[in-house]
Z-matrix of the N, CA and C atoms (Angstrom, degrees):
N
C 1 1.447
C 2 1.529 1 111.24
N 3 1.205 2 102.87 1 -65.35
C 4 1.780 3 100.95 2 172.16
C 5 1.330 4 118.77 3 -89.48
N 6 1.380 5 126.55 4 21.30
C 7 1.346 6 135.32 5 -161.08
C 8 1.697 7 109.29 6 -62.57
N 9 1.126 8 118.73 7 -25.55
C 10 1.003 9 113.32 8 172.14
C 11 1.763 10 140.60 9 -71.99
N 12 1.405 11 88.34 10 -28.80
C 13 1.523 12 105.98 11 171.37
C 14 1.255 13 103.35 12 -79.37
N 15 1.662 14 135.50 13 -24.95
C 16 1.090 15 126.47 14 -156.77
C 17 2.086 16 88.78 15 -104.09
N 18 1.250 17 111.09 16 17.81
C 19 1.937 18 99.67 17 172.36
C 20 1.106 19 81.19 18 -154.91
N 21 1.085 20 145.80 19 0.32
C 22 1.992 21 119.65 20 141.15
C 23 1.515 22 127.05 21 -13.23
N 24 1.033 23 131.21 22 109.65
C 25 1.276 24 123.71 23 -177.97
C 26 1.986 25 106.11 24 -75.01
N 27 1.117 26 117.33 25 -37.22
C 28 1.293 27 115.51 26 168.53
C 29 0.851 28 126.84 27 -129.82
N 30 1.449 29 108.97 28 122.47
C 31 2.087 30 109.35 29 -169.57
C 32 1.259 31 85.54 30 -146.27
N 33 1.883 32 113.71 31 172.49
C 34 1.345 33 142.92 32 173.02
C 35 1.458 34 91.28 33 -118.39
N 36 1.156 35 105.19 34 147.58
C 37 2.071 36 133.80 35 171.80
C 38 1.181 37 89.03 36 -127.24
N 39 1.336 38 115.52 37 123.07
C 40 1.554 39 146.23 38 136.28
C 41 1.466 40 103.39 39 126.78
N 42 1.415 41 121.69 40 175.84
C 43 1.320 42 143.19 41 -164.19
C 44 1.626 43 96.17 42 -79.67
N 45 1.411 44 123.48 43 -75.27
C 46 1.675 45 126.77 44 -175.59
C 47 1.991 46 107.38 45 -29.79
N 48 1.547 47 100.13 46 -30.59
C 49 1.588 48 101.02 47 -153.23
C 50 1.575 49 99.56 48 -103.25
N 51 1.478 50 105.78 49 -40.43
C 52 1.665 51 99.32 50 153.16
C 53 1.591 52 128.06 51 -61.39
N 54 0.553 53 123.72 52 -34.08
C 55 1.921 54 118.31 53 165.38
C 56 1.552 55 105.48 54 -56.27
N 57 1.485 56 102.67 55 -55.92
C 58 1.733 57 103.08 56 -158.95
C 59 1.573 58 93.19 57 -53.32
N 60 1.584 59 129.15 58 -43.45
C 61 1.080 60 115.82 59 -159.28
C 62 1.221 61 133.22 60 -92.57
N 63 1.891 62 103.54 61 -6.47
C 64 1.116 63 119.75 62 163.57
C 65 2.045 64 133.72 63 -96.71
N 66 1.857 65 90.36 64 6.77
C 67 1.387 66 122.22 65 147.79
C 68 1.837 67 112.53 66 -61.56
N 69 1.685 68 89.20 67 -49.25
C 70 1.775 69 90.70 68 -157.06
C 71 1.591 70 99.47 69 -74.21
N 72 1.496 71 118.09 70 -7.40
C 73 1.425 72 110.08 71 -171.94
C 74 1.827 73 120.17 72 99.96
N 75 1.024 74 126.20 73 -23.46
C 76 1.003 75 140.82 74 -138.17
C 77 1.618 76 92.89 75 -110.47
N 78 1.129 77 138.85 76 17.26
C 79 1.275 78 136.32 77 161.72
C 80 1.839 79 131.37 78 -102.19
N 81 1.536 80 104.88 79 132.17
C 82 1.310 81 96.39 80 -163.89
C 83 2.024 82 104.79 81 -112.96
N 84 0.979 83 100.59 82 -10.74
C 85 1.848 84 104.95 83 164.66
C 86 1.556 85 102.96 84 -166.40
N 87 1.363 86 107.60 85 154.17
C 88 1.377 87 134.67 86 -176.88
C 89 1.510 88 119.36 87 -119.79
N 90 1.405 89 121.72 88 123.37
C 91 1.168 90 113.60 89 -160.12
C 92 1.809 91 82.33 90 -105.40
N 93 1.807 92 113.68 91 169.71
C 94 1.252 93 106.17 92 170.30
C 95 1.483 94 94.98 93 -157.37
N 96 1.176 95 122.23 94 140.56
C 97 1.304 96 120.03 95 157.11
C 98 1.436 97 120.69 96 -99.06
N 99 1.746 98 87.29 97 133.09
C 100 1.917 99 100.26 98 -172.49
C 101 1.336 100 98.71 99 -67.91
N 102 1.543 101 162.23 100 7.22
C 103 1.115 102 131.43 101 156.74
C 104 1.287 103 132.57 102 -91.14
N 105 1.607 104 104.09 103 7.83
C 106 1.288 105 125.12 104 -155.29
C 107 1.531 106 88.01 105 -84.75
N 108 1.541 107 117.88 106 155.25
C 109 1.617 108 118.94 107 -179.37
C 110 1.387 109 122.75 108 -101.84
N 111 1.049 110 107.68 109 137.12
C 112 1.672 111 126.24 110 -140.83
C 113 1.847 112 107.82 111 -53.39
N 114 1.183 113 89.69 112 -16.08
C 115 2.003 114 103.35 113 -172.34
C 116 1.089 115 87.79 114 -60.20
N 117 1.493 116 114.56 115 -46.40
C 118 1.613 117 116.14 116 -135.30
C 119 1.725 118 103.43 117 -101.24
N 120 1.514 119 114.76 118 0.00
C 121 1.350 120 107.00 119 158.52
C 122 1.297 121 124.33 120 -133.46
N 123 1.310 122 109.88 121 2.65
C 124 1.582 123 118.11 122 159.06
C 125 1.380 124 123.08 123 -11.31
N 126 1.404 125 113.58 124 -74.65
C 127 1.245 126 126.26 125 174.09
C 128 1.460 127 123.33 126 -44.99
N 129 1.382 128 113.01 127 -31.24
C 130 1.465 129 131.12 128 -166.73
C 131 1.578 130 99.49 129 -78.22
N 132 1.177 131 107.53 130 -44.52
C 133 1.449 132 122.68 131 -162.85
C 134 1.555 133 106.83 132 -80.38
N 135 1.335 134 99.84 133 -29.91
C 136 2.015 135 103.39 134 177.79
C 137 1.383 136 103.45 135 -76.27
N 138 1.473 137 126.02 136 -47.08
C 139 1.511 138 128.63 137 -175.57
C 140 1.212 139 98.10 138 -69.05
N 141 1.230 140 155.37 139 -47.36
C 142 1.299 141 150.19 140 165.18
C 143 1.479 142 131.25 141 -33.63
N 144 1.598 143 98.90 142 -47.26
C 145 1.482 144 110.90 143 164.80
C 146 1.298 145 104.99 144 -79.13
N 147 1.411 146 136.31 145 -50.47
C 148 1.935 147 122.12 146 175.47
C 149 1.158 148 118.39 147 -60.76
N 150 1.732 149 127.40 148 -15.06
C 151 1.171 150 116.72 149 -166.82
C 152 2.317 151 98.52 150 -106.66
N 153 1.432 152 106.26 151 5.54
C 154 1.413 153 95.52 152 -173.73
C 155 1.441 154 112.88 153 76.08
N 156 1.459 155 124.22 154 -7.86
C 157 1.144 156 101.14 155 178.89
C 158 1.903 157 132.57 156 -106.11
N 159 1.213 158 115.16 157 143.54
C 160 1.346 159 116.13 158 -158.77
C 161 1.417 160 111.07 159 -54.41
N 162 1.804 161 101.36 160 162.15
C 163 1.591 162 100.26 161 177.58
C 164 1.458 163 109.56 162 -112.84
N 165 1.109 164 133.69 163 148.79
C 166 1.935 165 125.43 164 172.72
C 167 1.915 166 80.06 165 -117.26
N 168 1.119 167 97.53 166 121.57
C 169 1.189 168 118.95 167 144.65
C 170 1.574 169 134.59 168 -78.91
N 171 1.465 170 113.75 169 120.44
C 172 1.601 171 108.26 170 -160.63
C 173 1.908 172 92.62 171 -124.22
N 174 1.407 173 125.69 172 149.38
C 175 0.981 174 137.70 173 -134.81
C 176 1.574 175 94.72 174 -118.47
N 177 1.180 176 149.99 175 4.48
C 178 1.555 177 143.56 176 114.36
C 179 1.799 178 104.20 177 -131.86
N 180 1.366 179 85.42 178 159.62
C 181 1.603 180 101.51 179 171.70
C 182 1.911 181 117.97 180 -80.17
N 183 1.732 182 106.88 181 6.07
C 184 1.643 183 101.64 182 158.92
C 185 1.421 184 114.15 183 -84.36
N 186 1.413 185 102.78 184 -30.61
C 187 1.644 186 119.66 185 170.83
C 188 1.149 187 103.10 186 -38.62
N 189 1.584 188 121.19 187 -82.36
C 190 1.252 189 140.96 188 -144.63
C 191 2.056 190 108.09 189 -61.43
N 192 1.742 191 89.40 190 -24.99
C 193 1.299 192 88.14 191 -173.06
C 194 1.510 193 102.83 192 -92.49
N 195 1.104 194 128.74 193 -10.78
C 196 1.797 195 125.73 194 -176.92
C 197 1.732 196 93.40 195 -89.93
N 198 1.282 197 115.48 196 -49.19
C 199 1.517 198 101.08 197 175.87
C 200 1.730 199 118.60 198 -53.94
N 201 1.297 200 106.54 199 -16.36
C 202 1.481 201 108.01 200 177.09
C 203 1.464 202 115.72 201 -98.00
N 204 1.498 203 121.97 202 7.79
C 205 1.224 204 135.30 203 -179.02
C 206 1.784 205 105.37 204 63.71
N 207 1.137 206 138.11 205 49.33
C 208 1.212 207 153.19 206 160.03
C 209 1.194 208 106.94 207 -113.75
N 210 1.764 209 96.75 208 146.18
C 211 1.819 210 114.72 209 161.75
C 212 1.372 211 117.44 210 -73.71
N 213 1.354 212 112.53 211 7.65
C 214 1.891 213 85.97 212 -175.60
C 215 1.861 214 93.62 213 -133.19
N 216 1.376 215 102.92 214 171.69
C 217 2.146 216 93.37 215 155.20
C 218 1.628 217 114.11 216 -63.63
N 219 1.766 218 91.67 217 167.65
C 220 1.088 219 99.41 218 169.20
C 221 1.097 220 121.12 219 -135.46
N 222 1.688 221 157.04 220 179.45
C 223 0.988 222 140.04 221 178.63
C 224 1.455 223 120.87 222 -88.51
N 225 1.695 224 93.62 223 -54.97
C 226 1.461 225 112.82 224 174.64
C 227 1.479 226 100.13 225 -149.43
N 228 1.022 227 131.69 226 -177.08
C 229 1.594 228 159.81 227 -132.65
C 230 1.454 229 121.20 228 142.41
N 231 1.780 230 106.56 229 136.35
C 232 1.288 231 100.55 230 -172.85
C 233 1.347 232 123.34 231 -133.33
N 234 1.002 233 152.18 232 128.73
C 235 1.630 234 142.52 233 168.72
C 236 1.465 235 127.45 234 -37.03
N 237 1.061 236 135.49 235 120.49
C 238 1.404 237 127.39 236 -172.93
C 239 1.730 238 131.26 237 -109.53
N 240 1.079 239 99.69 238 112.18
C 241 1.620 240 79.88 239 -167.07
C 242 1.621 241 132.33 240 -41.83
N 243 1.106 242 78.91 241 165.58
C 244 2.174 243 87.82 242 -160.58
C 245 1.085 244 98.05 243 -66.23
């Protein structure tokens, strides 16, 4: 299901590092976890919609962080173009 984020050769983990990179342009999907609180991905979710690029919604943020090979949750994480 999330297999792709999880053999991405280049991605960002966390909210601060998804913006920066979806500032720089350079993002091709955005993962997000729906339990994550709305403050904290707002931003993610507006650059996402101005920038065209899709969202995968993931169903907790412990998820999001074991699919990213981390010990903790995450909010969002993103794929980066090659």
């Amino acid at each position: 299901m999330n297999q792709g984020l999880a053999d991405a050769s280049s991605r960002v983990i966390g909210t601060k590092q998804t913006v920066r990179a979806l500032e720089r342009g350079c993002v091709s999907a955005v993962y997000v976890a729906s339990d994550a609180e709305e403050h904290v991905i707002r931003d993610v979710k507006a650059l996402c919609a101005k920038n065209g690029v899709p969202i995968v919604m993931i169903d907790t943020m412990e998820e999001l962080g074991k699919v990213c090979g981390i010990d903790v949750g995450a909010a969002s994480a993103a794929i980066l173009h090659e």
